[in-house]
C-alpha positions in Angstrom: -23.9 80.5 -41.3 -24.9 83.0 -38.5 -23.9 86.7 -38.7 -21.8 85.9 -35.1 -19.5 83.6 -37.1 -15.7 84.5 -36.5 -15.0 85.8 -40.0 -11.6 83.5 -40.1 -13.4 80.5 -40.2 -16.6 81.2 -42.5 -14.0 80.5 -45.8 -12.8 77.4 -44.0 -13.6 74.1 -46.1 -14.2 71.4 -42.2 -13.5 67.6 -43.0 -16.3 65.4 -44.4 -16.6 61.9 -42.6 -17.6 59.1 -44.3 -21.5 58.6 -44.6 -23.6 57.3 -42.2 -27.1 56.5 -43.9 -29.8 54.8 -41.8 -32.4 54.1 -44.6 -31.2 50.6 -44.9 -29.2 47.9 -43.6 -25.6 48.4 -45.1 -22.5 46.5 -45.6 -20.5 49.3 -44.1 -16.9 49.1 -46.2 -16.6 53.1 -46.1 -15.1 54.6 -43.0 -12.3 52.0 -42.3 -14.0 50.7 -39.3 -13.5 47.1 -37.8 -15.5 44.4 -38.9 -14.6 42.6 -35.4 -16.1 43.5 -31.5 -14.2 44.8 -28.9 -12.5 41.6 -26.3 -14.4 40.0 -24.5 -12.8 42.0 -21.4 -13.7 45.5 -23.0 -17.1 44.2 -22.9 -16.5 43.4 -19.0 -14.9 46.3 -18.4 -18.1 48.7 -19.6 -20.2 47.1 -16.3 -23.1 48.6 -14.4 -20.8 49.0 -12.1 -18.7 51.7 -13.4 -21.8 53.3 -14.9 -23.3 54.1 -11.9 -20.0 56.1 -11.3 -20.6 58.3 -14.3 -21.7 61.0 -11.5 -17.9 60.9 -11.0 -15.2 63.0 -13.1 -12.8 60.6 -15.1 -8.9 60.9 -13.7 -7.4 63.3 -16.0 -4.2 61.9 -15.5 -5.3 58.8 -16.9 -3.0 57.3 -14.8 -3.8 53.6 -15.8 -3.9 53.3 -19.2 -1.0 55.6 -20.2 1.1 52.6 -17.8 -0.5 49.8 -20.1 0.8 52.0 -23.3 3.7 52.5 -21.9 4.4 48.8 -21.0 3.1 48.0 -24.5 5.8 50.4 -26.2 8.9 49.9 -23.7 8.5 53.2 -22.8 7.8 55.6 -19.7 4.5 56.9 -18.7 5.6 60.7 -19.5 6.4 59.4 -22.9 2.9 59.0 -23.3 0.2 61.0 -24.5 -3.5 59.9 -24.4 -7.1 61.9 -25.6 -10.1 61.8 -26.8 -9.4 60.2 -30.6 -6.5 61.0 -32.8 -8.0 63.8 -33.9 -7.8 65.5 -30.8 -4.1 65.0 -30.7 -3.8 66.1 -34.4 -5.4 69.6 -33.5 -3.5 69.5 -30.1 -0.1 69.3 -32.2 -1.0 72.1 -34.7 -1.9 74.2 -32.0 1.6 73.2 -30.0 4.1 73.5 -32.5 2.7 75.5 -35.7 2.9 78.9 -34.8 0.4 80.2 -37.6 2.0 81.9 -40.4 5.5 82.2 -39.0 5.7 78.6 -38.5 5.1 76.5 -41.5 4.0 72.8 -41.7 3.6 70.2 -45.2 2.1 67.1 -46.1 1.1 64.8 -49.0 -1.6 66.7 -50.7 -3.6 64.0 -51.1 -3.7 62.4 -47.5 -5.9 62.5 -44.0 -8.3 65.4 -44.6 -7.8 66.7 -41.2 -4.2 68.0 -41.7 -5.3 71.2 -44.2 -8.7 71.7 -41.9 -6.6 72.3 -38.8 -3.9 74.0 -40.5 -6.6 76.3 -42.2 -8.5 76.5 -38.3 -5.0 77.2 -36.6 -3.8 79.7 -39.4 -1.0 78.0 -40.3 0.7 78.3 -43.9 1.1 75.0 -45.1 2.2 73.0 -48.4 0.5 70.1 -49.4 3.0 68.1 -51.8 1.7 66.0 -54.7 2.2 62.4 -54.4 4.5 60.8 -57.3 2.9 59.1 -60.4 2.6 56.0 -58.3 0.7 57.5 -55.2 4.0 57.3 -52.9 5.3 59.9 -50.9 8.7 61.6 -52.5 10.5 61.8 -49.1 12.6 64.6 -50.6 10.0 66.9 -50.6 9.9 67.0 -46.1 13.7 66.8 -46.0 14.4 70.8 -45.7 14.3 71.7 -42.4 12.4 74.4 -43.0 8.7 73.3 -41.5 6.7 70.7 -39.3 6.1 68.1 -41.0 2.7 65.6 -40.7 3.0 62.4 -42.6 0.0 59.1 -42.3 1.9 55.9 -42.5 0.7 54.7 -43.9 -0.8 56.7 -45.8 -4.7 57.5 -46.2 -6.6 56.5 -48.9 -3.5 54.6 -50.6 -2.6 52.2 -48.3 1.4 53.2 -48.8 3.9 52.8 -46.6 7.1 53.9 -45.7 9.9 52.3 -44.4 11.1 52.8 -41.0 14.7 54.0 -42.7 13.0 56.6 -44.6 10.9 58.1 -42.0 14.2 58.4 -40.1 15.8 59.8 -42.7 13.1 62.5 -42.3 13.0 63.1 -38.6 17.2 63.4 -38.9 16.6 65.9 -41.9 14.4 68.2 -39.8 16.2 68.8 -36.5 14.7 72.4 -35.9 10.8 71.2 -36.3 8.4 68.5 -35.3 7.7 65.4 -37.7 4.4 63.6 -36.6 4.1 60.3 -37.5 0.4 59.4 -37.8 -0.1 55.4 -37.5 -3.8 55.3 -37.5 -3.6 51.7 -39.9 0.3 50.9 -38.7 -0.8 47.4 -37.0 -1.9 46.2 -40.8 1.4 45.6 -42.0 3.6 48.4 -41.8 6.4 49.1 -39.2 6.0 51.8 -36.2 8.2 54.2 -35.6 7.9 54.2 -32.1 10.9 52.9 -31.6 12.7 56.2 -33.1 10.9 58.4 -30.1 13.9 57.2 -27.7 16.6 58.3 -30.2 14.8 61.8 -32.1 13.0 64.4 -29.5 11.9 65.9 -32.7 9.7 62.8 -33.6 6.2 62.5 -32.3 4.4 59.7 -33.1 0.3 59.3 -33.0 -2.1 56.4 -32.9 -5.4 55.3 -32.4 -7.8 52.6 -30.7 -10.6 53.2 -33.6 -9.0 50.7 -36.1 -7.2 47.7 -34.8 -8.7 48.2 -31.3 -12.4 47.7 -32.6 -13.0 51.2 -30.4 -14.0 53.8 -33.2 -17.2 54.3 -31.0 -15.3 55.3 -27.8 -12.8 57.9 -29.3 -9.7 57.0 -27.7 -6.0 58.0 -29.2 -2.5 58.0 -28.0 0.8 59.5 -29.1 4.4 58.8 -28.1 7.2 61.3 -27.8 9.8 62.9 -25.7 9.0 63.8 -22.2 9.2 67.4 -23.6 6.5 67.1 -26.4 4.2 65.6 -23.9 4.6 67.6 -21.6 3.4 70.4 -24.6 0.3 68.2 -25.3 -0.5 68.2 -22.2 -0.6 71.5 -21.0 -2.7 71.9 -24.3 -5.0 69.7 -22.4 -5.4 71.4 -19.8 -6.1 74.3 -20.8 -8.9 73.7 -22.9 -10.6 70.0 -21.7 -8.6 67.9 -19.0 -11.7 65.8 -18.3 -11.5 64.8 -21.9 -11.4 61.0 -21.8 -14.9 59.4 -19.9 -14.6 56.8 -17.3 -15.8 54.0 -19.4 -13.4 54.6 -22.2 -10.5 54.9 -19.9 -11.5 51.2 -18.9 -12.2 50.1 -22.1 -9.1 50.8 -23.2 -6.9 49.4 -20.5 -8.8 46.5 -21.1 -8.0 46.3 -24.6 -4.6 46.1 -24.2 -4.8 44.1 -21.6 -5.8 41.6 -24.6 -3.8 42.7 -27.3 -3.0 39.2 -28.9 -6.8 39.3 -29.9 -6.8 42.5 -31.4 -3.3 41.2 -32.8 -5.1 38.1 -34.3 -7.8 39.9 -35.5 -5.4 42.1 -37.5 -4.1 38.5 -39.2 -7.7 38.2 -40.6 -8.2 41.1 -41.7 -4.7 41.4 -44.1 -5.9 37.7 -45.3 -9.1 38.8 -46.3 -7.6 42.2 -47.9 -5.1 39.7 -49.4 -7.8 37.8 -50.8 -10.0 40.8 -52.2 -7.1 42.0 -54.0 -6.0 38.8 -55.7 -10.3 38.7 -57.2 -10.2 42.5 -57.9 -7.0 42.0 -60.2 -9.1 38.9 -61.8 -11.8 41.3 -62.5 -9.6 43.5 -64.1 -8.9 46.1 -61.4 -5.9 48.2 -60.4 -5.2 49.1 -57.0 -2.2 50.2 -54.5 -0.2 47.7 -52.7 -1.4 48.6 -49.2 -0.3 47.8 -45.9 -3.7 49.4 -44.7 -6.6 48.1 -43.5 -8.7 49.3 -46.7 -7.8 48.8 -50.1 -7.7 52.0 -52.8 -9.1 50.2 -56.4 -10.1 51.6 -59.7 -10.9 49.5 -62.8 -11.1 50.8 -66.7 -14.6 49.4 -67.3 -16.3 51.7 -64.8 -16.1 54.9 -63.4 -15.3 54.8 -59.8 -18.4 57.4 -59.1 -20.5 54.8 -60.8 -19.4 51.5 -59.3 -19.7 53.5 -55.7 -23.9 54.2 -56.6 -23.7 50.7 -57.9 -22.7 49.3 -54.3 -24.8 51.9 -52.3 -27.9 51.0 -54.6 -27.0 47.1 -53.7 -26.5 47.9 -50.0 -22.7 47.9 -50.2 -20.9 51.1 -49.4 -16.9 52.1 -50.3 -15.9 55.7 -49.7 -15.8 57.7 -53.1 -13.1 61.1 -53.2 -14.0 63.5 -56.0 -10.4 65.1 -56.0 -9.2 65.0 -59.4 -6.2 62.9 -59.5 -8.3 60.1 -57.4 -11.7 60.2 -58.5 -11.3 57.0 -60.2 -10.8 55.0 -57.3 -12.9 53.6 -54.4 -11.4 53.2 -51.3 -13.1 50.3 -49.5 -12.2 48.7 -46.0 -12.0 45.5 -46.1 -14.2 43.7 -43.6 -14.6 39.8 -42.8 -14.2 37.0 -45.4 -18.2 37.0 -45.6 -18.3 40.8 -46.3 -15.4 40.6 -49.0 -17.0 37.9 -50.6 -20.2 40.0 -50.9 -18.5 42.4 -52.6 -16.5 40.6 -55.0 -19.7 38.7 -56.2 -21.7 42.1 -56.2 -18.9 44.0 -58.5 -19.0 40.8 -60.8 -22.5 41.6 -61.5 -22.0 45.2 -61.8 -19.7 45.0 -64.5 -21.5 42.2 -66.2 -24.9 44.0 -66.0 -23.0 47.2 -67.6 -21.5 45.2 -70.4 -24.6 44.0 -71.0 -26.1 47.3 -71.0 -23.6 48.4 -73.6 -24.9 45.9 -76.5 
């Protein structure tokens, strides 16, 4: 750290992605990705053609594909929000409507990184609310009225979900402050409150092309809200980066939904194959979370989940390890194709006979 370094941020803990090692070929299950390409349109879209009009600034009104979200959603173009990943529309949000220490915001302590790194960046004073004995989120801790409130659903690393009645119940119980919604892994079985942004102007509710959409590569995110909260995103936009989106994702992503029964279809697999996973990890005596994500959140009383994450890596496999204390037992691992799951399932068979054996 430099001498020059703003003295309000050298303290700040910044969010740690998954790993991206390049020493060997991997079976990437660690950063929730999708095992699937992009449509065969996506592909078509990203053409020589529109390269050789990179020379060219992107529309900043991204005119086109906030009409296909807004198609897809039943919704109005200035009910939509669009920018460069989710993540940019997180840190948009704090900035719009946490006022620093004067404006508070809570979420589930354990959760999406990002919420206490932009909170910490932004100033704001925030609560992070333990999770109940079961890893669910105790709905009567973000029913006061009294701060924003930032909630995955579901959430990240369980898998949880919460109903569409109880996220209501939380955007009716907080009519004075924001309550964003983020439904990064919503198309893998849980229900979108989407719906809800016609009836609350309180409610915003954010998404992202990087999981179901096979388009984690070309950062592309999206929220839906009241003409009013966009129009608060947006001026955020534009007054820091209103170029923000590149031409070729701004295709890419209109093409994506212009095929959204693929992406649908692909989501299908990939519950069948978590579906699967989870029916050989409880036959190898694991525990996990009943997730409606596209990962699953595991631990098993016969290994340490530090040491069956080194296991995989060492075999070529890798799961995302947390070392916060109330989780450090579990691996979170995305679940990829049928191939992939099968891999691992055969290679944590062996890992835990190997260790028994090691234990004679």
């Amino acid at each position: 750290m430099s001498r020059f370094m703003n003295s309000k941020y050298r303290g700040m803990e910044a969010y740690t992605p998954g790993e991206q090692p390049t020493d060997m070929k991997y079976i990437k299950l660690n950063t929730n990705e999708s095992p699937y390409p992009p449509s065969p349109k996506v592909l078509e879209a990203v053409n020589c053609t529109e390269v050789s009009r990179l020379n060219l600034y992107p529309d900043p009104t991204c005119k086109g594909l906030k009409e296909s979200l807004a198609n897809l959603f039943g919704v109005k173009r200035e009910n939509i929000f669009v920018s460069n990943g989710s993540d940019d529309i997180l840190n948009f949000s704090f900035m719009a409507f946490c006022e620093g220490s004067k404006r508070k915001v809570r979420f589930p302590e354990i959760s999406y990184g990002f919420y206490s790194v932009y909170a910490e960046l932004h100033g704001v004073d925030y609560t992070a609310f333990p999770l109940m004995e079961d890893f669910s989120i105790n709905i009567s801790d973000y029913m006061k009225n009294d701060a924003t409130v930032v909630i995955a659903n579901p959430n990240a690393p369980t898998g949880l979900a919460l109903s569409l009645e109880q996220i209501e119940d939380i955007v009716k119980a907080n009519p004075d402050y924001i309550v964003l919604i983020d439904e990064a892994y919503v198309d893998f079985g849980a229900e979108s409150a989407v719906e809800l942004t016609k009836k609350y102007d309180n409610l915003l509710v954010v998404g992202t092309f990087s999981k179901s959409r096979s388009m984690a590569g070309a950062r592309l995110g999206y929220a839906v809200g009241s003409s009013e909260l966009i129009a608060d995103l947006e001026k955020i936009k534009y007054s820091t980066n209103p170029y923000n989106i590149n031409r070729l994702t701004l295709l890419a992503g209109e093409a994506a939904l212009a095929e959204n029964s693929y992406y649908m279809d692909n989501c299908k697999k990939i519950i069948e194959s978590r579906e699967y996973t989870q029916t050989e990890l409880k036959n190898l005596g694991f525990d996990m979370t009943d997730s409606k994500a596209n990962f699953i959140f595991a631990k098993s009383d016969s290994i340490s989940g530090k040491e069956l994450y080194e296991r995989l890596k060492a075999r070529g496999i890798l799961v995302r390890h947390f070392d916060k204390e109330k989780i450090k037992e579990y691996n979170r691992i995305t679940v990829g194709t049928k191939e992939q799951m099968k891999a691992l399932v055969e290679a944590i068979s062996d890992i835990l006979e190997e260790r028994k054996n090691e234990k004679k």
